[in-house]
Residue, then its C-alpha position, 0 to 999 in steps of 0.5 A: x300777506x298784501x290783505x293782513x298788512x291792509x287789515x293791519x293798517x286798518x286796524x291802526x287807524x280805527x284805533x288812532x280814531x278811538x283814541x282821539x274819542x276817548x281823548x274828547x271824553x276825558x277832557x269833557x267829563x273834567x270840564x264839567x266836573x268844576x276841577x279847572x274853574x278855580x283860580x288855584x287850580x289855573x295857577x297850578x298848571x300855569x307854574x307847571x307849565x313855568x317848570x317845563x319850560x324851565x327844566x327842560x330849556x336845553x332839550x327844547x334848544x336841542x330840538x328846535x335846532x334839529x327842526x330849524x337849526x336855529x341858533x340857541x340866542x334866536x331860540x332863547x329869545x323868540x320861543x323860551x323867553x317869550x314863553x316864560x313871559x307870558x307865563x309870568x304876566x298871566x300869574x301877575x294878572x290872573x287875580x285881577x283877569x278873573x275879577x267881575x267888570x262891573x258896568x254902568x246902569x240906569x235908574x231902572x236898574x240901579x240897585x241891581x248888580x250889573x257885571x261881566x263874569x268872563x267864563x272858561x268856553x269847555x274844551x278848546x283845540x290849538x293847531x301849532x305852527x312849524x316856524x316857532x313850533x314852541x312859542x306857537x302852541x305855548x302861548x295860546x295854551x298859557x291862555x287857555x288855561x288862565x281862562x279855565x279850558x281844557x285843552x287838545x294840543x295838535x303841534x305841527x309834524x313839520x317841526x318834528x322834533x319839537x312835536x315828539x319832545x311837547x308830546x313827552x313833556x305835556x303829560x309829565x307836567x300838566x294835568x292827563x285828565x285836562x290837557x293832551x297832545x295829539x301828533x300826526x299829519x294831515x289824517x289826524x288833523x282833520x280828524x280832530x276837527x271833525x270832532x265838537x270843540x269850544x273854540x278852535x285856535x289856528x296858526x298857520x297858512x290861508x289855504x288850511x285856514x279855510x279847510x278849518x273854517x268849513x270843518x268848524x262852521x259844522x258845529x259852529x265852534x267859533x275860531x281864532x286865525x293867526x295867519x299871515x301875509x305880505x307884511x311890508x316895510x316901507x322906507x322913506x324920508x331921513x333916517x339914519x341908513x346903518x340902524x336902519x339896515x341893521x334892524x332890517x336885516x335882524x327882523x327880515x333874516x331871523x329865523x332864516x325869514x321863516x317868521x310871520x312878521x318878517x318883513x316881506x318886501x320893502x318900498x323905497x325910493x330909487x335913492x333910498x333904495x341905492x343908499x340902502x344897499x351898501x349897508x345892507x351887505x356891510x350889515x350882513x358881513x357883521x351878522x354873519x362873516x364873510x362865509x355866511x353858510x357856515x355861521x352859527x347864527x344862520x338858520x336853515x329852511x324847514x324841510x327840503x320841500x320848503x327849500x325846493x319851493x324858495x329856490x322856484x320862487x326866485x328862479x321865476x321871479x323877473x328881479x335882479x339879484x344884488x347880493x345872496x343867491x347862494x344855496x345848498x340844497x343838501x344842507x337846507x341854504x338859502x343865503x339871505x338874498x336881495x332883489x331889485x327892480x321887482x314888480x308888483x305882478x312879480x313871482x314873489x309878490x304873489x305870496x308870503x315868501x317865508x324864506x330869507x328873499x327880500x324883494x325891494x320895489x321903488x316908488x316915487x312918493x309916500x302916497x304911492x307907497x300908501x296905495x301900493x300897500x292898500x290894494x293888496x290884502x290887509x297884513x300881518x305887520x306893518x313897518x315904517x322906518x323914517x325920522x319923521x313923524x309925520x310920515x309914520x303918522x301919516x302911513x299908520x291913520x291911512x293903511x290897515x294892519x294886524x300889527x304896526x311898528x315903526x323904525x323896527x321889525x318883529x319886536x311889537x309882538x314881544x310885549x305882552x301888553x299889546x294884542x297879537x293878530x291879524x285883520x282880513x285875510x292876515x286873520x282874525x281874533x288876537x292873544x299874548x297877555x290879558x288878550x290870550x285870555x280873552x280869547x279864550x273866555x265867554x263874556x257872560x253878561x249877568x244882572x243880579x235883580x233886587x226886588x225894589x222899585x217895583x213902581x219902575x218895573x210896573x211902568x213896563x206892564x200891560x196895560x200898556x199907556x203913553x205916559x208910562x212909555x214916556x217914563x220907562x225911557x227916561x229910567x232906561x236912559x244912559x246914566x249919564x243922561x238920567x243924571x244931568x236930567x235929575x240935576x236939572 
């Protein structure tokens, strides 16, 4: 019995592999047979995938609140909102994204057709994140598919709800022959990427980052990084403290912290620090009531796993806890929680916390800050808070960031105009907007030459003279260069 339940398992396993082959095979000869080219078929499956969305927004609600108990305005706005946006400003701009970029030329080439033709890079893999496992699967295939790609869809089984509920809708909405999901764990990732994709898109940890790097340097596909960090807010100078907690404790406990950008730590001063507290904990008695574990609006940590690694972390660390602390691991709880007198060899300044803990740690001065944050890696986000633009001036021209966002936490991200991404270990490669498409183009540098000026074009061939190498730089000359010259 223990042998037929072995072949059994066996079997499964050989076929999962076959299935994912055959996936690869379908998604290539569509490739190459032109179908995703065109800009009416890209404009298809984009309002395709606007009704997915659009018709399914309860259930999409329903399963995000099953994976994360998120509330519905955080669902709404942070995943389906953000979705249907991007879906709109890609058809707003997919006409004009398409369009060759014509560039300058030299006398050389000055009746020939210099442009870029960006081009879509084949068959290209998107490995999604739990923490908003809509938003993050969605909008980087908004831009695969404005840039003419098919596509291998993996979701993360974390967020197992919204995995199972992508792969249902997928198929019903999107063209089978260019688009497909994959669902499993670890097995079935690293099957994937054992396999020769275009491109490779992650969002997700440094530690499986690295995994996907060495599978992609097999094939040398190239790989977009959205990762994470210690995103810092550093406070400092005058503000007004109550919009300062208020947008603090939104950015920080969205989610129930579980966001890339949220703030991780903040850097103030011992006064600041004193004068911020108080509105810290009136700000969250107004969010959240008095009972904060039974408010709607509170989420939940993931998985209990997470939850039992949140809970290590504060108990380790050496801060003092100055309000929260409260959980129930039953129910996945962490209260929103603040600690104070933490330092920089603390537990929780180790790694990204990812949970609704907010260390505070006091500096004496905006440079000390400056410092503090640039001895460590590069992050995700940024956040200055501070009515003095010198100060914000000053943190943005002498620090690097993915992002940057002053008086604010999170809503950078939110626009689609402005490219998302990281810097250093927070990642590499950016999307949302025109930037998603980019991502996923080649640019093509093309130069359609006619067969004038040959008198030019002969100063090129041997045999090779002084002065003809004299007159070839001069007509292979920046036009801006060549054009003062011939004025003169």
């Amino acid at each position: 019995m223990h042998v037929c339940v072995i072949c059994l398992l066996i079997f499964h396993r050989l076929a999962e592999m076959e299935s994912q082959s055959k996936i690869m095979d379908r998604l290539r000869a569509t490739f190459r047979s032109g179908v995703t080219v065109t800009e009416q078929f890209r404009r298809t499956q984009l309002n395709n995938l606007l009704s997915l969305v659009t018709e399914n927004e309860q259930l999409i609600v329903d399963a995000l609140h099953n994976d994360l108990n998120k509330p519905k305005f955080e669902a709404i706005l942070s995943e389906v909102h953000m979705v249907l946006n991007d879906i709109y400003y890609a058809l707003d701009h997919l006409k004009s994204w398409m369009q060759h970029e014509y560039v300058g030329k030299n006398m050389a080439t000055r009746l020939d057709d210099c442009f870029i033709r960006r081009e879509p890079l084949g068959v290209v893999l998107i490995i999604g994140a739990w923490n908003y496992p809509l938003q993050l699967i969605i909008l980087p295939l908004i831009g695969a598919i404005a840039a003419g790609n098919c596509v291998v869809l993996k979701p993360s089984e974390i967020s197992q709800a919204t995995e199972k509920l992508l792969a249902e809708l997928i198929p019903k909405y999107l063209s089978q022959d260019c688009y497909a999901v994959v669902c499993g764990g670890a097995d079935e990732t690293k099957e994937l990427l054992e396999k020769k994709f275009d491109h490779i898109f992650y969002t997700g940890s440094q530690v499986v980052a690295r995994i996907v790097l060495q599978a992609a340097s097999v094939h040398l596909t190239p790989v977009t990084l959205e990762l994470g960090g210690k995103s810092p807010c550093l406070i400092h100078g005058d503000l007004d403290i109550p919009s300062a907690a208020r947008r603090l404790v939104w950015a920080k406990f969205f989610n129930a912290g579980q966001s890339c950008v949220a703030p991780d730590y903040v850097l103030c001063s011992t006064a600041m620090r004193d004068a911020l507290l108080p509105a810290l904990r009136d700000t969250l008695k107004s969010f959240y009531g008095e009972d904060i574990r039974t408010s709607p609006d509170m989420g939940r940590i993931v998985t209990p796993r997470h939850w039992t690694h949140l809970m290590e972390l504060l108990g380790k660390s050496k801060g003092r806890v100055v309000i929260g602390g409260e959980s129930d691991e039953g129910d996945r709880y962490i209260a929103p929680t603040v600690l104070v007198d933490v330092q920089e060899s603390d537990v929780l300044m180790q790694e990204e916390i990812f949970g609704p803990i907010l260390p505070i740690i006091t500096i004496e001065s905006l440079q000390e800050g400056i410092d503090f944050i640039n001895r460590r890696e590069k992050p995700l986000a940024l956040y200055v808070f501070s009515d003095e633009s010198s100060v914000v001036k000053n943190v943005l021209e002498n620090t690097s960031s993915g992002g940057f966002c002053s008086n604010d936490g999170i809503v950078h991200m939110t626009l689609p105009g402005l490219p998302f991404g990281g810097v250093g270990a927070s990642g590499c490669g950016s999307y949302h907007g025109r930037w998603s498409f980019e991502t996923f183009s080649h640019r093509r540098g093309c130069m359609m030459r006619s067969w004038g000026l040959e008198k030019i074009n002969g100063l090129r061939y041997p045999p090779y003279q002084e002065r003809s190498l004299s007159w070839l730089r001069w007509a292979t000359t920046a036009k801006s260069s060549w054009t003062s010259c011939s004025l003169m």
